[in-house]
C-alpha positions in Angstrom: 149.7 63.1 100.5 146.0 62.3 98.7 145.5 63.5 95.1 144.4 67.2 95.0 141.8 67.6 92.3 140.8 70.8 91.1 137.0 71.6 89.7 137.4 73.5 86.6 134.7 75.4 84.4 135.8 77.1 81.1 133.3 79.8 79.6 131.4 76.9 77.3 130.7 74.7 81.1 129.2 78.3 82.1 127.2 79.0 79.5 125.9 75.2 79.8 124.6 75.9 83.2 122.2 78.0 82.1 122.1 79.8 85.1 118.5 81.7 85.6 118.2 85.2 87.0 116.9 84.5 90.2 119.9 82.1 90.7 122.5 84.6 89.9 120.6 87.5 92.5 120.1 85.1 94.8 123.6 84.0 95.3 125.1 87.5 94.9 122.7 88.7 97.5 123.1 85.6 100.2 127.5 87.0 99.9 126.3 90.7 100.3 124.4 89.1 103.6 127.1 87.7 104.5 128.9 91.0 104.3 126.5 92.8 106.1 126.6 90.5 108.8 130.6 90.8 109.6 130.8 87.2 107.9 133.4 87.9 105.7 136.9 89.0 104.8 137.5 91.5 102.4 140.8 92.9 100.9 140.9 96.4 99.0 141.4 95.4 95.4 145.1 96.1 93.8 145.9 96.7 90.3 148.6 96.1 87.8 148.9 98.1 84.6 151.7 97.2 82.6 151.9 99.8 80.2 150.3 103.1 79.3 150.2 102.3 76.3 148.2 99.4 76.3 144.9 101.5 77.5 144.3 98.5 80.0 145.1 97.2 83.3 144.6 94.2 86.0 142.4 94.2 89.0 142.9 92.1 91.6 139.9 91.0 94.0 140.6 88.8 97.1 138.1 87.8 100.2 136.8 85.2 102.3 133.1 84.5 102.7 132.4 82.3 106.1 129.2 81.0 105.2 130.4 79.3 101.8 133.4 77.8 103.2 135.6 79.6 100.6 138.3 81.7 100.1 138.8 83.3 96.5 141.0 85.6 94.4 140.0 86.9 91.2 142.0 88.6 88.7 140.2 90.4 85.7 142.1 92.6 83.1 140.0 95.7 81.7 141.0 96.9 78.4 139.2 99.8 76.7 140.7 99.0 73.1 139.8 95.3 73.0 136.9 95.8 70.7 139.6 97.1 68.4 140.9 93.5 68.2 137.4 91.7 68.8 137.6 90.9 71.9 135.6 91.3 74.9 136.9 94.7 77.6 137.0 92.3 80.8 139.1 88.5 80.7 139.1 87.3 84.2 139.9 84.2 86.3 138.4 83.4 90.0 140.5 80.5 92.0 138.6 78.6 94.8 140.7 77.9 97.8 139.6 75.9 101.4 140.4 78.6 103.6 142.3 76.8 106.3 144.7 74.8 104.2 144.9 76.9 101.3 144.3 73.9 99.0 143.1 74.8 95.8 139.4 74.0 95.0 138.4 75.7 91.9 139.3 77.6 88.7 136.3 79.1 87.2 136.6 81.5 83.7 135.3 84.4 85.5 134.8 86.7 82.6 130.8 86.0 82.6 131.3 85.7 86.0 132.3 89.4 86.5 129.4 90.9 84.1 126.3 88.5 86.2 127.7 89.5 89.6 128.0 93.7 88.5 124.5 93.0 87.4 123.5 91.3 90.1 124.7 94.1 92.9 123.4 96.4 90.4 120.2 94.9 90.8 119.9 94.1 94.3 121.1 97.7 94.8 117.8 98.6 93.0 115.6 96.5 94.8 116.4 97.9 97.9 117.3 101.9 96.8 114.9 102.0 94.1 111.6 103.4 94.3 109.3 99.7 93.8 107.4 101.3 90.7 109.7 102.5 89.0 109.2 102.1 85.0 111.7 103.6 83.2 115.5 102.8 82.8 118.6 104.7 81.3 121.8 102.7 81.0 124.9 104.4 79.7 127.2 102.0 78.6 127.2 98.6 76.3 130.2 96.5 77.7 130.0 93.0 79.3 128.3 93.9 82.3 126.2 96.5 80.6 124.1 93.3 79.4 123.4 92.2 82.6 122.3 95.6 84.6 119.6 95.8 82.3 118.7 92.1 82.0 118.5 91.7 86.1 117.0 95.1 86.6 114.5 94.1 84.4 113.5 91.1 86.0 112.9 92.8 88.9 111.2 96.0 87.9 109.9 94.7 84.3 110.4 98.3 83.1 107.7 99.9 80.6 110.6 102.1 78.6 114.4 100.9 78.7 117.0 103.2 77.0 120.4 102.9 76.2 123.3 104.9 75.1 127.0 104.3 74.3 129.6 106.3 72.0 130.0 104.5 69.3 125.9 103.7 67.1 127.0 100.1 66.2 127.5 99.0 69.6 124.6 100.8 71.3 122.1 99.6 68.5 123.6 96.0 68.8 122.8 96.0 72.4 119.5 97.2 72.3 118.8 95.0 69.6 120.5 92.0 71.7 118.2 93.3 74.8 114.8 93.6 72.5 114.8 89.6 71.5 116.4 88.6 74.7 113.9 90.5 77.0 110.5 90.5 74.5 110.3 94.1 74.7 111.2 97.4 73.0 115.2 98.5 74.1 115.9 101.8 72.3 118.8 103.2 71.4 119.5 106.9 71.8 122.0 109.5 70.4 123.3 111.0 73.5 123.8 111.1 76.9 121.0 113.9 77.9 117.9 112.1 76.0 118.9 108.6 77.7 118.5 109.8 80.9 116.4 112.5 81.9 112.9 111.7 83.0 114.0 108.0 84.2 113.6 106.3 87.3 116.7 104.5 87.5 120.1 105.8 86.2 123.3 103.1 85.3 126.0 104.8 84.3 128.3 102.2 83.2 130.6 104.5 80.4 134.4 103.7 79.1 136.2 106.5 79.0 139.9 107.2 79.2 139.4 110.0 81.3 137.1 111.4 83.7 135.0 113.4 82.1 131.6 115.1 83.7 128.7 113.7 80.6 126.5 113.3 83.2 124.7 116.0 84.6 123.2 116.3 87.9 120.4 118.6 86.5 119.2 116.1 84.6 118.6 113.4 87.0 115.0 113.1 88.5 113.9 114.1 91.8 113.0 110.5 93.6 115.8 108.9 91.0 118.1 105.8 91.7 121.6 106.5 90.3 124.2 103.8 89.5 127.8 105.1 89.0 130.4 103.0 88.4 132.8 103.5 85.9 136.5 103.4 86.0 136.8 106.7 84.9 134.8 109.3 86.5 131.7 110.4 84.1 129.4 112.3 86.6 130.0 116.1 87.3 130.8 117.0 91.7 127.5 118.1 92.0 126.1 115.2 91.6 126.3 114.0 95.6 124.9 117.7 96.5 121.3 116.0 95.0 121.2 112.9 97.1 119.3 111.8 100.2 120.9 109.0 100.7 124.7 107.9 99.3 125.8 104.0 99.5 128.6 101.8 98.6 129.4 98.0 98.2 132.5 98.3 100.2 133.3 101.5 101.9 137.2 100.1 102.8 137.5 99.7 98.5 135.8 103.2 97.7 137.6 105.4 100.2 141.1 104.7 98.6 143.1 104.0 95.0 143.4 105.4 91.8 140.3 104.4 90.2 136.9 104.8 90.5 133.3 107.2 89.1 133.4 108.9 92.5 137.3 109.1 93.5 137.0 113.2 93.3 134.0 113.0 95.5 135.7 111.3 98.2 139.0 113.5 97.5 136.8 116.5 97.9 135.4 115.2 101.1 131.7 114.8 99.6 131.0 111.5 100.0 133.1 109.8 103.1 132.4 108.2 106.5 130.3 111.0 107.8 128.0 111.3 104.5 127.5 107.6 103.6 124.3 106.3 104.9 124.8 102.1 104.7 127.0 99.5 102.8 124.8 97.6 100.6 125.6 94.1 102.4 123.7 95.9 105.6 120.9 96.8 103.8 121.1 93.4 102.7 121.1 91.6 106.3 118.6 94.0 107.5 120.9 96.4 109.2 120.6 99.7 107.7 117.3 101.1 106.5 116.8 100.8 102.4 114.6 103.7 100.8 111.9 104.9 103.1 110.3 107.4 100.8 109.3 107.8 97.0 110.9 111.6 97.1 114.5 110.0 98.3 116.8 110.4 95.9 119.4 107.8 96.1 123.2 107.0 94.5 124.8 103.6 94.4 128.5 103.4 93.9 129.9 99.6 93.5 133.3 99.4 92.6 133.2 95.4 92.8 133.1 92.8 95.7 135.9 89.5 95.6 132.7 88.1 97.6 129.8 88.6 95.0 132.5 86.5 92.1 133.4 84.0 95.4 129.2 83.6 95.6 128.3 83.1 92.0 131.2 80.7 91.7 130.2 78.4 94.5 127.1 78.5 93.3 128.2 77.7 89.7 129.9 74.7 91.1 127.0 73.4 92.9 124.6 73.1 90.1 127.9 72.2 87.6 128.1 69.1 90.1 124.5 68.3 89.7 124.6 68.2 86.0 127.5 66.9 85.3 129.2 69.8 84.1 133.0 70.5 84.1 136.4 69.2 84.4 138.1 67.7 87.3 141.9 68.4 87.1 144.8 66.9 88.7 146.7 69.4 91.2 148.6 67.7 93.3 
């Protein structure tokens, strides 16, 4: 048998890459394509949580994308408590494989990985759903992937007002201040959840709590508004489908079952399901499924994560890696 060497890039090779906006929604979008297009295989994701206790748990994200030639499987633990320790909520790993052999191709630190591509579905999510002039943002929510929601959105949209909100005042006023010098422009931080969002044109709702909880209300949402929920534990109140014109997920085969998710009582409850969804975003995408076709739609985006949106910023990481001469070869085999 001929040496197996497997490409490698740790968080430091990532960060070298330097990897622009339009690169990272580019690639995320040409996998949602993909999707759309039947191009791709895509397993429910699992989860492992090994104790109670520990206030965290794995998830584990497998798929196939045909057009990229690759097969991947991610594994990312979330961990509400890590900022206790310093750490960052989300640690993940994304393995390359050919997908007709099953020979290892890649091992990429997926932690970055993870918050890019959220922000980049996110984003493309808004570029399709969104109303095109919309101007003002309310994130809830300053975690890793928190950073880029915000950063993509803006680089499509170039918001004139961006608010954010999270529960505890040092981490929302570090992130605004992070977003302010890394963006040029005015991020503010607000005390609560109601102030953050009413009056904006596009709603992220990105929260950590241990518990679902409804924070968000539906009456405060804008007629014409693009909603974004997607954290683990549900934050949004039932009502909060009755206000929509138009419902869409990421992966409809994902949101329909498991324990986790910002809409699991909706589909429970029978308000969002086959009948009521309008599109997966991946049609959308590939031209499929009509986008928003009025300003007075209002629309809600539910992503609970795609294997192919970490399997398409990956390949793409190791194409420009191999043009600079970035990364580590390792001996498999």
């Amino acid at each position: 048998m001929k040496p197996i060497y497997i490409d490698y890039l740790n968080a430091l090779d990532i960060e070298a890459l330097e990897m622009t906006d339009g690169e990272i929604i580019a690639a995320v979008e040409a996998g949602l394509v993909a999707q759309g297009n039947g191009q791709t295989v895509i397993e429910p994701r699992v989860h492992l949580e090994p104790d109670p206790g520990f206030h965290g748990h794995f998830n584990v994200l497998r798929g196939y994308v045909a057009p990229l030639d690759a097969a991947g499987v991610k594994i990312v633990g979330d961990y509400v408590d890590n900022y206790l320790h310093g750490l960052p909520s989300e640690f993940g790993i994304l393995n390359l494989f050919d997908p007709r052999t099953g020979t290892p191709r890649a091992i990429l630190d997926a932690t970055v990985i993870t918050d890019m591509r959220t922000g980049a579905v996110t984003a493309i999510g808004a570029k399709h759903l969104a109303r095109k002039n919309s101007k003002v943002l309310a994130h809830i929510g300053a975690r890793g992937t928190a950073y880029w929601n915000v950063r993509l959105l803006d680089h499509l949209f170039d918001f004139d007002e961006i608010r954010v909100h999270s529960r505890r005042p040092e981490s929302r006023d570090g992130f605004a201040a992070k977003l302010s010098a890394d963006l040029g422009k005015t991020v503010t931080a607000v005390a609560d959840w109601e102030s953050c969002v009413k009056g904006a044109d596009i709603v992220v709702e990105a929260s950590r709590l241990s518990e679902p909880q409804p924070l968000l209300k539906t009456e405060w949402i804008k007629p014409g508004a693009f909603v974004v929920p997607y954290g683990t534990m549900s934050a949004v109140e039932l009502s909060l489908t009755d206000i929509m014109q138009k419902m869409v997920v990421d992966d409809w085969g994902q949101c329909k079952g498991g324990k986790f998710g910002s809409l699991r009582a909706h589909v429970e409850t029978g308000r969002l399901s086959e009948k009521t969804l309008h599109a997966e975003l991946g049609q959308i995408a590939a031209g499929l499924k009509a986008g928003r076709e009025s300003d007075d739609e209002t629309i809600l985006f539910w992503h609970r994560g795609l294997s192919l949106s970490d399997i398409a910023l990956g390949k793409a990481m190791l194409a420009k890696a191999a043009d600079k001469g970035i990364g580590q070869r390792l001996r498999f085999a």
